[in-house]
C-alpha positions in Angstrom: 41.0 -45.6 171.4 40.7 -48.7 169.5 44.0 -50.2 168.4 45.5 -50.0 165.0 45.8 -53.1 163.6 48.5 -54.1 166.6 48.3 -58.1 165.0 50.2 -57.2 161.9 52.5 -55.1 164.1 53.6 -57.6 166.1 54.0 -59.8 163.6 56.2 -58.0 161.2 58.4 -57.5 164.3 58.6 -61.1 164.8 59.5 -61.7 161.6 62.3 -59.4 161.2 63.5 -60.9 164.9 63.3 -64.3 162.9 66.0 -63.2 160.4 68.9 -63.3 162.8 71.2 -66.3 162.3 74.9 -67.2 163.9 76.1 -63.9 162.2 77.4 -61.3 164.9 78.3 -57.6 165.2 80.0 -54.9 166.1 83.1 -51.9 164.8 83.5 -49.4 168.2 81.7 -46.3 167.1 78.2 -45.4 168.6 75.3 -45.6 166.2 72.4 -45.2 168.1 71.1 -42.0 169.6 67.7 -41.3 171.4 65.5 -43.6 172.4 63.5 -43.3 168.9 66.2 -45.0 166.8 67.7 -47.3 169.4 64.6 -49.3 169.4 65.3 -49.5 165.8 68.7 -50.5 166.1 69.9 -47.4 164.8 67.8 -48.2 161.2 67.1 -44.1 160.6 69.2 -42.8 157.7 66.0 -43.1 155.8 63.8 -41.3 157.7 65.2 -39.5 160.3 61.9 -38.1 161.6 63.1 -36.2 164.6 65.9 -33.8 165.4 68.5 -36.8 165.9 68.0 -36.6 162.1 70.9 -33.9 162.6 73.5 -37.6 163.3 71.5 -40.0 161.4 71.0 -38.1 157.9 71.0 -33.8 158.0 69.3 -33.8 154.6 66.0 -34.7 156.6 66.0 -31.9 158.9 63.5 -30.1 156.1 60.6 -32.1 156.9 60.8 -31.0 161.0 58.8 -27.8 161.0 59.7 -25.4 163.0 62.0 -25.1 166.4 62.3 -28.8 167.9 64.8 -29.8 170.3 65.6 -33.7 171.8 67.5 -34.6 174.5 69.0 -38.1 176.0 71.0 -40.6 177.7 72.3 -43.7 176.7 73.6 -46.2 179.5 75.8 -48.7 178.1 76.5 -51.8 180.2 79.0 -54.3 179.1 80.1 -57.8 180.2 83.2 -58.2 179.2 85.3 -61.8 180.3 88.7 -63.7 179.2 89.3 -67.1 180.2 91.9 -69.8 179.1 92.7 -73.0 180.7 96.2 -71.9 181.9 94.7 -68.3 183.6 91.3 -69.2 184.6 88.2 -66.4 184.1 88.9 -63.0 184.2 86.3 -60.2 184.1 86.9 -56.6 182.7 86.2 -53.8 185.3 82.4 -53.5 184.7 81.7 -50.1 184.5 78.3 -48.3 183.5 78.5 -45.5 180.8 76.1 -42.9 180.2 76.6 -40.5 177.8 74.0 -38.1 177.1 73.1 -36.4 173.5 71.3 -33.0 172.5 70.2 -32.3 168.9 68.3 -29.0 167.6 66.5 -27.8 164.6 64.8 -24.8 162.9 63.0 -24.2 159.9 60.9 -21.8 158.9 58.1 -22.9 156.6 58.4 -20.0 154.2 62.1 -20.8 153.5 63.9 -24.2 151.6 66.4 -24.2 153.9 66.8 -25.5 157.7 69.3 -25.7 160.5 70.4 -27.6 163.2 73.0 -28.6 165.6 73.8 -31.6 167.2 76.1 -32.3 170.1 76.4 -36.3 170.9 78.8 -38.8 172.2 79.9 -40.8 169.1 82.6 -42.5 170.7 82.5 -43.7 173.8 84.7 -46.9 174.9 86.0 -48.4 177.9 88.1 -51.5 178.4 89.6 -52.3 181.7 90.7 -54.8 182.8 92.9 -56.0 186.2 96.4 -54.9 186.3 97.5 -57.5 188.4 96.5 -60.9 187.5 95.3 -60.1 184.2 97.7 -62.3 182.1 97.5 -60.5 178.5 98.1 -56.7 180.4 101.7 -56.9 179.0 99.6 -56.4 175.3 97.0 -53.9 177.0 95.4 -53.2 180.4 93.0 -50.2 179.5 92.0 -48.3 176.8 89.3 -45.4 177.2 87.8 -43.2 174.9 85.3 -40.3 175.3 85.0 -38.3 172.5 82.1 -35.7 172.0 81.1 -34.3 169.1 79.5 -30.9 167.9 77.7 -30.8 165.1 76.3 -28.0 162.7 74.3 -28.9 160.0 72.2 -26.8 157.1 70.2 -28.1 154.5 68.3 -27.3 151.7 64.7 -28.4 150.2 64.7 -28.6 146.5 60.9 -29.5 146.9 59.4 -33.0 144.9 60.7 -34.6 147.9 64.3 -33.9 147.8 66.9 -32.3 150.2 70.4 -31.8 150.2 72.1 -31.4 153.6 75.8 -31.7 155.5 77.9 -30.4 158.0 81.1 -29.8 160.3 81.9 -32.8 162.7 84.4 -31.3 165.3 85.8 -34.4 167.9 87.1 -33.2 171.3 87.9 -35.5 174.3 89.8 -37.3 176.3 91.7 -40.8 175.1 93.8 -43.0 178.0 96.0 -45.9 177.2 97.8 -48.2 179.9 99.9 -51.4 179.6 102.1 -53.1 181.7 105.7 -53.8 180.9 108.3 -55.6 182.7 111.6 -54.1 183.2 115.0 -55.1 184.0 117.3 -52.7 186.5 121.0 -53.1 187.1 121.2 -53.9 191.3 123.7 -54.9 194.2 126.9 -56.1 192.1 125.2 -55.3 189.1 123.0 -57.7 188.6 119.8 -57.2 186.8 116.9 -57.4 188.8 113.1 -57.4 187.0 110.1 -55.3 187.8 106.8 -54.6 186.6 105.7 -51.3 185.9 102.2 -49.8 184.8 102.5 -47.4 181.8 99.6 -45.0 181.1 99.0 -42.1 179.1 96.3 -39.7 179.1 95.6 -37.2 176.6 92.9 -34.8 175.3 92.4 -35.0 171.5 90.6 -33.1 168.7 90.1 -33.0 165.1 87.7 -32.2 162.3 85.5 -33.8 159.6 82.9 -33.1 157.4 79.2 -35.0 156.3 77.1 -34.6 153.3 73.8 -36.2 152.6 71.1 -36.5 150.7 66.9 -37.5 151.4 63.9 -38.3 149.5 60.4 -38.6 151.2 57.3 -39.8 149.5 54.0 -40.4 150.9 54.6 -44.2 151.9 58.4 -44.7 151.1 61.4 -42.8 151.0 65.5 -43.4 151.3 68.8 -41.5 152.4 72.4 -41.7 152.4 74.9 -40.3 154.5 78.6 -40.1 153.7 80.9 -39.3 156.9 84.7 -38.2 156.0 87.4 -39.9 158.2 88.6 -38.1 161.0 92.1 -37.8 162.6 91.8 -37.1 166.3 95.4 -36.7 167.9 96.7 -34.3 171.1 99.4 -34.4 173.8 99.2 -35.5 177.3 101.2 -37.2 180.4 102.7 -40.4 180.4 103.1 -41.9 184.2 105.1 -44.7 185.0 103.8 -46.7 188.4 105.7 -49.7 189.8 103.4 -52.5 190.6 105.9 -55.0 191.6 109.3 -53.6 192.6 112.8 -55.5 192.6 114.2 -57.3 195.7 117.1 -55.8 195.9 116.8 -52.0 197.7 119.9 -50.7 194.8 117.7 -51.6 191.5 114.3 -50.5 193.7 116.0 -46.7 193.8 117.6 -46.8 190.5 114.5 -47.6 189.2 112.7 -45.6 190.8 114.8 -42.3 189.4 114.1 -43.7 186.0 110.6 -43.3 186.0 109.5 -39.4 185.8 105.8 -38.3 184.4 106.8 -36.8 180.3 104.7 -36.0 178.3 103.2 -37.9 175.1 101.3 -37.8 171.8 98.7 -40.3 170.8 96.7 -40.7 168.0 93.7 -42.6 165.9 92.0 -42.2 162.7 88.4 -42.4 163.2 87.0 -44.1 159.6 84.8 -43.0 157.1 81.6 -43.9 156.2 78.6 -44.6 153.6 75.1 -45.2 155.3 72.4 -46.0 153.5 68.4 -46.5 153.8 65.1 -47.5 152.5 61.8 -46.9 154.2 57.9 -47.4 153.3 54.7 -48.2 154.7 52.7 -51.0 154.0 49.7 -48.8 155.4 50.1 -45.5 156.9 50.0 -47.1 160.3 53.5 -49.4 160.0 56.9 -48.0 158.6 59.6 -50.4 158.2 63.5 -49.3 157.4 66.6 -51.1 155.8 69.8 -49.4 156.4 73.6 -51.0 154.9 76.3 -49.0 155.6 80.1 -49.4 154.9 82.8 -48.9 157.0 86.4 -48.2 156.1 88.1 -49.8 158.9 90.9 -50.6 156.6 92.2 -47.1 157.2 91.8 -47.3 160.9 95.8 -46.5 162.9 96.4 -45.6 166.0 99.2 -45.0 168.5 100.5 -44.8 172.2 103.0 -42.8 173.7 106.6 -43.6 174.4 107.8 -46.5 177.6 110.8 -46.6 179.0 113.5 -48.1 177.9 113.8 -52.4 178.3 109.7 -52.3 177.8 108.0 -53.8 174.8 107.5 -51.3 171.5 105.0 -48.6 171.2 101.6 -50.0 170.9 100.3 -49.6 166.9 97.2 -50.7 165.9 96.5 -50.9 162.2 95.5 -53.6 159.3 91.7 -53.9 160.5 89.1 -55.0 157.8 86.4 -52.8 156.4 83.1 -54.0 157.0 79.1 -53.8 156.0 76.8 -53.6 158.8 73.3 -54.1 158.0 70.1 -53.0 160.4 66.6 -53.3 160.5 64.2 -51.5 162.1 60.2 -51.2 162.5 57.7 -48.9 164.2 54.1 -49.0 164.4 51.4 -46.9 165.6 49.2 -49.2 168.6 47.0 -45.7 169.1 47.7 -42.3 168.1 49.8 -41.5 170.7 51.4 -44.7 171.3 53.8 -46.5 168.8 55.9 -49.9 169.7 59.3 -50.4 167.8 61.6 -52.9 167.0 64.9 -53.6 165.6 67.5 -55.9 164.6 71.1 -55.0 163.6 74.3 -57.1 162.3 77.5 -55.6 163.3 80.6 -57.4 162.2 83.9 -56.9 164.2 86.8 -54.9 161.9 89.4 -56.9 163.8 90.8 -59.9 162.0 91.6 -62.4 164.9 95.4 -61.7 164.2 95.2 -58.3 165.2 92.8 -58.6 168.2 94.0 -57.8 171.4 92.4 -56.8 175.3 91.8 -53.5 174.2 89.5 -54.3 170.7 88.3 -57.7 171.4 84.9 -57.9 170.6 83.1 -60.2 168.2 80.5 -59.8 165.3 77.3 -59.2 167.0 73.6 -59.7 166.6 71.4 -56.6 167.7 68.2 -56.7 169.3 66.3 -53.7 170.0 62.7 -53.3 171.1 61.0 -50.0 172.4 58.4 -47.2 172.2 57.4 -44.0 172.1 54.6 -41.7 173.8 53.5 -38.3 172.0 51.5 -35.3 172.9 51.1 -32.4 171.0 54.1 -30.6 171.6 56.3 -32.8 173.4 57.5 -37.1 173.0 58.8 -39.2 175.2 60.9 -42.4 174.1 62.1 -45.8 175.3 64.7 -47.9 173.5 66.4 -50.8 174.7 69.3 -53.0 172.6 70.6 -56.3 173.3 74.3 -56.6 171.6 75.3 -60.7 171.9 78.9 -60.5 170.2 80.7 -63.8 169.2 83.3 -64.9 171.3 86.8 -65.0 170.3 89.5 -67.5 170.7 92.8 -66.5 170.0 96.6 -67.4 171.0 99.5 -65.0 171.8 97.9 -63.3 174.4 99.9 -64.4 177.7 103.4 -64.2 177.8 105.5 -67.0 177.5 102.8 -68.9 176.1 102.4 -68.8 173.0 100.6 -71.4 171.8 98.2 -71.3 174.8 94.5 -70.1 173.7 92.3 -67.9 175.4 88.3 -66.8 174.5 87.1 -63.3 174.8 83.7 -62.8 175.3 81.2 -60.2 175.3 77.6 -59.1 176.1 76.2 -55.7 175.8 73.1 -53.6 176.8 72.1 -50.1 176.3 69.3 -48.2 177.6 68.3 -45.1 175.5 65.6 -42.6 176.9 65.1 -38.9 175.3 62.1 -36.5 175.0 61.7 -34.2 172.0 59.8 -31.2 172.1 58.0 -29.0 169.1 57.9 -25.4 170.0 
C-alpha cells in the first residue's frame, strides 16, 4: 500500500521532540499502560481509543463497540547511582520490573451505557540500595512498593459527542521499608558497646478511591478530564531486626541479641489526588496529535514506617512534598492502514523539594521520550512502546552521617518497555 503522507508524520514528531529543554520529570506513580499510550508518553486522557481508556479516561469507553479486551507488560529498568567525594559511586541494586496490566470493555450498540474493568499496576517502585557500604542507609536502605489496582468503571453516552463515566479504585499490595540504625548495648563492666542493625518492615496494604470523568469526541478533535480522589493505603505487617555488625564484646553481642524479636508494625501512605486533562485533533484524518496537563496534589502526600528499637533514630515520616503539573505530548500517525508510528514527549517534575529528598524518593524532574508503533488486523492489535525517562540529578547535603556539610548527587536514568495486544470480539 502506498504510504500516507509519512513526511509530515515524521516531521511533526520531530518537532514535538524539539520542544524539550533542561526541564526534567518525574512524581512516583505509573502513567503509562500498554504499549499504545507509552509511545505517547502517556498523552491519552483525550482519546483513550482502546480499552486502557478504562485508566486513562472511563468516560471514553462509549466509543469501543462491543467486547474488547488488552493485555500487557511493562518492564521498567532503572539506573539508579549516588556519589560524593567523601563515599565514592554507589549504585542502587539494579533490578528489572515487569508488571503486567489487563483492561476490558463492553458495550452494546443499542444501549448509552458501557462497562469495563481494569486491573493494572499503578504503583510500582523499588529502591535498593547496599546495606553495607552505602553511607546514607542510616536515612533509608530500601523502599518497595507494589500496589495493584482493580478497577470497575461504567459510563454513559449522552450522544452529541458527550460521555460521562467513573469508577471504584481498590489498591491492594505489598509495601517494605528498611533502614539501618546504629545502636548502643550495655557490655562487660557496663560499658556501652555499638552495633549496627538492619530494620525492615513488610506489610500488605489496601484502600479505596473513587474517579469520575468526562469525554467529548468530534470528527477531528476532541478532549477529556479525569479527576482521581486521594487514596489512603495502610495495613499491618512484621518488623525484623538483623545485626549487620555486632559488638566486640560477647556480653553486649547476647544482650543484644535478646533485644531484637520480630513484632509486628503498621505503615502507611497517602496516595494523591489528581486532575488530568487533554486535547486531541487531526490535522488530516491520517495524524492525531494530543496535549495532556495534569495536576498533582503531592502537597498531601504522608507516609510512615513502623516502630525501631530503642537507641535508633525516629520513625521515618515523609511529608511536605510540592504539588506539581506534568505536561505530555503525544502523536500517532497512520504510515498504511495497518501500520501507525507514534511518538511522545512528557515533562515530569519531581514533588520532592531538595530539603526533603532522601535514598528512598530521590529522583529528579525528568524529560520523557517515547517512540513506538502499532500493527492492526481486523480483530486483533499488536503494540510497541518504548520511553526514555533522563531525570535531573540531585545534589544535596545531610545524607551521610557525621557529615553534614558534605554533598552527594543522586542520579537517575530510566527505561520502560511496553508491549500489549488488544482484541475486538
Amino acid at each position: 500500500m502506498l504510504l500516507r503522507r509519512p513526511t509530515a508524520v515524521l516531521a511533526l514528531a520531530l518537532a514535538v521532540l524539539a520542544t524539550a529543554g533542561d526541564a526534567a520529570a518525574s512524581g512516583y506513580g505509573r502513567f503509562q499502560f500498554g504499549g499504545r499510550a507509552t509511545a505517547q508518553a502517556g498523552a491519552f486522557t483525550a482519546r483513550a481509543a482502546d480499552p486502557s481508556a478504562v485508566y486513562y479516561n472511563p468516560a471514553a469507553i462509549t466509543r469501543l463497540e462491543g467486547m474488547q479486551l488488552q493485555g500487557g507488560l511493562d518492564f521498567s529498568n532503572a539506573t539508579d547511582e549516588y556519589e560524593s567525594d567523601t563515599a565514592g559511586s554507589f549504585a542502587a541494586d539494579h533490578s528489572i520490573q515487569f508488571p503486567p496490566s489487563l483492561f476490558f470493555t463492553w458495550k452494546d450498540d443499542t444501549s448509552p451505557w458501557a462497562v469495563g474493568l481494569g486491573v493494572d499496576a499503578a504503583q510500582w517502585y523499588r529502591a535498593d540500595w547496599d546495606p553495607a557500604l552505602f553511607p546514607p542507609r542510616f536515612n533509608t536502605r530500601l523502599i518497595d512498593l507494589e500496589l495493584w489496582e482493580v478497577h470497575p468503571v461504567a459510563a454513559y453516552d449522552f450522544a452529541n459527542g458527550w460521555s460521562l463515566g467513573g469508577g471504584v479504585r481498590y489498591f491492594f499490595g505489598s509495601f517494605e521499608q528498611g533502614v539501618n540504625a546504629v545502636v548502643e548495648t550495655p557490655g562487660t563492666g557496663g560499658v556501652l558497646f555499638p552495633a549496627e542493625i538492619m530494620i525492615d518492615a513488610d506489610t500488605d496494604v489496601d484502600g479505596y478511591g473513587f474517579d469520575l470523568a468526562a469525554h467529548f469526541a468530534d470528527t477531528l478533535w476532541g478532549f477529556g478530564v479525569v479527576y482521581r480522589t486521594s487514596v489512603e493505603v495502610d495495613g499491618s505487617g512484621d518488623v525484623r531486626r538483623t545485626i549487620r555488625d555486632a559488638p566486640v564484646d560477647p556480653v553486649a553481642d547476647a544482650a543484644l541479641r535478646d533485644q531484637l524479636p520480630t513484632t509486628s508494625a503498621s505503615q502507611g501512605l497517602d496516595l494523591p489526588w489528581e486532575l488530568a486533562t487533554g486535547f486531541w485533533f487531526s490535522p488530516y484524518p491520517e495524524l492525531r496529535t494530543e496535549i495532556d496537563l495534569v495536576y498533582t496534589g503531592w502537597s498531601e502526600f504522608e507516609q510512615t514506617f513502623g516502630p525501631r528499637p530503642a537507641g535508633a533514630t525516629t520513625d521515618v515520616q515523609r511529608s511536605g512534598w510540592d504539588d506539581t503539573i506534568s505536561l505530555r505530548l503525544g502523536l500517532e500517525g497512520d504510515v498504511t492502514d495497518r501500520l501507525a508510528l507514534s511518538a511522545g514527549f512528557g515533562w515530569e517534575p519531581s514533588p520532592v523539594p531538595n530539603a526533603r529528598v532522601d535514598p528512598a524518593f530521590f529522583r529528579g524532574d525528568a524529560l520523557v521520550y517515547a517512540a513506538g508503533l502499532s500493527y492492526s488486523f481486523p480483530q486483533i492489535s499488536f503494540d510497541l512502546g518504548y520511553a526514555f525517562h533522563d531525570h535531573d540529578d540531585v545534589t544535596v547535603g545531610g545524607q551521610e552521617p557525621g557529615q553534614p556539610g558534605v554533598e552527594g548527587t543522586y542520579s537517575s536514568r530510566e527505561q520502560v518497555w511496553s508491549a500489549s495486544a488488544r482484541w475486538r470480539f
